[in-house]
N, C-alpha and C positions, 0 to 999 in steps of 0.2 A: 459485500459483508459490511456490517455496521462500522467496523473499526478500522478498514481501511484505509481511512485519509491520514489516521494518525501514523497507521505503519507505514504508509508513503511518506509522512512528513519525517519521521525516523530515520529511513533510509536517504531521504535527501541530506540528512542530516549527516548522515554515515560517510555520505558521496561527499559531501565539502571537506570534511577531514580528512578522507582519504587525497582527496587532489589539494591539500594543503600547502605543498611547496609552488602546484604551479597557482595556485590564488598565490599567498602571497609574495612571488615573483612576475606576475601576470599583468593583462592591462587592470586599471584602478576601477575599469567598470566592470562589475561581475555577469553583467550580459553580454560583455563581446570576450566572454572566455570559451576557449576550447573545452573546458571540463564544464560548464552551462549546458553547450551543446549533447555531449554526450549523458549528462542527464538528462536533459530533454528528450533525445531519442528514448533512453530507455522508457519514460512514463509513455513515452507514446507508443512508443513498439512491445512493451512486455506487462507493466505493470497495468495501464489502463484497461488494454485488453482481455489481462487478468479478470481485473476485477466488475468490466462488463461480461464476461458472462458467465458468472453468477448471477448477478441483476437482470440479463436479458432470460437467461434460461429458467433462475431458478430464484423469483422474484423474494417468493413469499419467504423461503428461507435465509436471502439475501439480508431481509429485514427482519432477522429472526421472528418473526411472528408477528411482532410486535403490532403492526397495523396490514390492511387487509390491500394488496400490492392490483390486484385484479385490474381494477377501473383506472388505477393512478399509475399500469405500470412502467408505462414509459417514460412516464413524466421523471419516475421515479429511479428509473434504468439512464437516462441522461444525465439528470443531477448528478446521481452517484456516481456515475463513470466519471465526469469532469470535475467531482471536489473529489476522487482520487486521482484521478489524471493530475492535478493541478498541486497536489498535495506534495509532490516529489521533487516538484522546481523550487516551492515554497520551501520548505526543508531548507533545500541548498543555501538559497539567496540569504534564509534569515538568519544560517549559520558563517554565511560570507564575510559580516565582520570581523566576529570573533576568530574565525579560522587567520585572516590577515595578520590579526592583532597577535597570531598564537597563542590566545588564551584557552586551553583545552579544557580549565574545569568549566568553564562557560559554554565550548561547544558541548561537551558532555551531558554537561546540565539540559541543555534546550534538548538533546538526543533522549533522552533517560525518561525526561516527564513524559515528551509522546510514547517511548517505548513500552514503559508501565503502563500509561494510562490504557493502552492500547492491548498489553496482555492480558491487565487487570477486568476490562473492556468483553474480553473474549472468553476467559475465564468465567465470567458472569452468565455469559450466553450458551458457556459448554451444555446445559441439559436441552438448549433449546437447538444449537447447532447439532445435533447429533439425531435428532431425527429429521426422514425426509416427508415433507407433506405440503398441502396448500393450508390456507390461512384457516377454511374451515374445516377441514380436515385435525390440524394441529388442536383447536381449540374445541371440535366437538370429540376430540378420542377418537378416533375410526381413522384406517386408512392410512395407518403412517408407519413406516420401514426406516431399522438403522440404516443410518449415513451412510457405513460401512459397507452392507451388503446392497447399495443402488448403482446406478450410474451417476450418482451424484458424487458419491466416495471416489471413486476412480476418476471424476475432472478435477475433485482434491487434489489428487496425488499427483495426476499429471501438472496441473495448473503451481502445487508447491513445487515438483520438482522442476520446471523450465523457472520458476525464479529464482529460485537459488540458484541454479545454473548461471540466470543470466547476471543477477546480482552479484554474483563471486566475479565475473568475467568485468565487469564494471569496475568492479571495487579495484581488481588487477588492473585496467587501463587507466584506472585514475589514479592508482598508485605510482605507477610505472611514468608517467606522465613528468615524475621529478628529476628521473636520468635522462 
């Protein structure tokens, strides 16, 4: 989905505040932190995985419509798995100072712009994510079924529920991380 790299950079964002005490009691470099690590894994075990398959399975909606996924779509199912892949560490790292320094209206800040932009982002796309079809399918009328009622509603719901699952369980290990 289009808006993904921001809701990965959000949540990376989310994960530096939450592991705030051990940043700043931690080593002085934000890569040889144990709370790096476990955001790392998660972009790579939950979220990336996520958001390829959308892009492998279900290109054209992946891209809301917007351009025609067919011929480009690998190209297109790579890029996008690894600038959301990559989206989650980046988060972290860019909120690492400001989490050190405990300036929370500044981590907030940097949190808030991806978060909106990224609602605001989705929100835009809702008449276009809500139907399921190919590109020309979508754009010539014919052949398109709500989201709801396909097999594509149901990898939603699974695909929303294992993140938030695993994001609350994150959020708890990096919280936790300060006793």
């Amino acid at each position: 989905m289009l808006p993904a790299p921001l809701y990965g950079f959000a949540l990376g964002v989310l994960f530096a505040w939450m592991a705030r005490h051990d940043i700043a009691r931690g080593a002085q470099a934000a890569l040889a932190g144990r709370s790096l690590a476990i955001v790392a894994l998660y972009a790579v075990l939950v979220f990336g995985p996520a958001c390829a398959y959308f892009l492998v399975l279900e290109p054209d909606w992946a891209g809301a419509y917007l351009f025609d996924a067919g011929r480009r779509a690998r190209l297109v199912s790579v890029a996008g798995t690894l600038l959301a892949l990559v989206s989650v560490p980046a988060g972290f790292l860019a909120a690492v100072p400001a989490t050190r320094a405990r300036r929370a209206t500044t981590v907030l800040r940097l949190g808030a712009v991806s978060a909106l932009l990224a609602v605001a982002s989705t929100l835009a796309l809702v008449p276009r994510l809500s139907v399921r079809a190919t590109y020309a399918e979508y754009h010539g009328d014919f052949g398109t079924e709500a989201v709801s009622a396909s097999p594509l509603g149901w990898g939603l719901f699974w695909i929303a529920l294992v993140l938030g699952l695993a994001t609350a369980y994150v959020s708890r290990v990096l919280g936790e991380s300060a006793r």
